[in-house]
N, C-alpha and C positions, 0 to 999 in steps of 0.2 A: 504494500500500500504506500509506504513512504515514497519508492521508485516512482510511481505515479505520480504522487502532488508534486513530486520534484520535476518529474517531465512534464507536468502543467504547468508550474510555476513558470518552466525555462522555456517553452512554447509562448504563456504569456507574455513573457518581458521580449521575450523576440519580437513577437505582434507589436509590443508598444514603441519598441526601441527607434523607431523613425522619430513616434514621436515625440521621445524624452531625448535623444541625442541635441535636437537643438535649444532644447531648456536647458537641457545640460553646458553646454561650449556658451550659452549667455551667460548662464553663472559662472563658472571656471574661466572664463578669458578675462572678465576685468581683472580676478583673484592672480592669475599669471601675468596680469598686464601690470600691479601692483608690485608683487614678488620683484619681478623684475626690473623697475622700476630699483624698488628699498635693496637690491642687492649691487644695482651700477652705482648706487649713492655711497653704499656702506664700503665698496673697490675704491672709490677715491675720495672718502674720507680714508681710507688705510693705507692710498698710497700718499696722501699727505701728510699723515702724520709719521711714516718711513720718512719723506725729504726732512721735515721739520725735525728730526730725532739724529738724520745724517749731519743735517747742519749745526744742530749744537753737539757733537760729541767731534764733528770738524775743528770746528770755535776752542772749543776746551782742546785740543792738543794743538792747534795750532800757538795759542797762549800757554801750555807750556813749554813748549820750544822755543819759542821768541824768552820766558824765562830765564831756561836755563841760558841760553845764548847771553844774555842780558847780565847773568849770574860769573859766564866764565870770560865776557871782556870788562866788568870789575876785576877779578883776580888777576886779569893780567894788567892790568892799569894799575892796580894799586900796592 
């Protein structure tokens, strides 16, 4: 008996399925149009804050090398 309601159930939704495929792709396309959307924003907020994280840890060694530099033509001047 189960095999039955199962082969009716899946006969029915066959029957229906022209007409819920396009209620379906109405609903699900803004939802992926969305998605995708908050996923190209969330790529370049991450590759911005990559540049912005390159450039100060550039900053910070560039400043201590200019230091040390700074540190050993004291020593030799003095």
């Amino acid at each position: 008996m189960k095999s039955l309601d199962r082969w009716l159930a899946g006969a029915a939704l066959l029957a229906a399925a022209p007409t819920l495929f396009p209620v379906a792709v109405k609903t699900v396309k803004p939802l992926a149009q969305w998605a995708n959307h908050r996923m190209k924003a969330a790529g370049r907020q991450t590759q911005s804050t990559w540049y912005w994280l390159k450039e100060e840890v550039e900053d910070i060694v560039a400043e201590a090398q200019f230091e040390r530099m700074k540190n050993r033509m004291e020593k030799e001047l003095f």
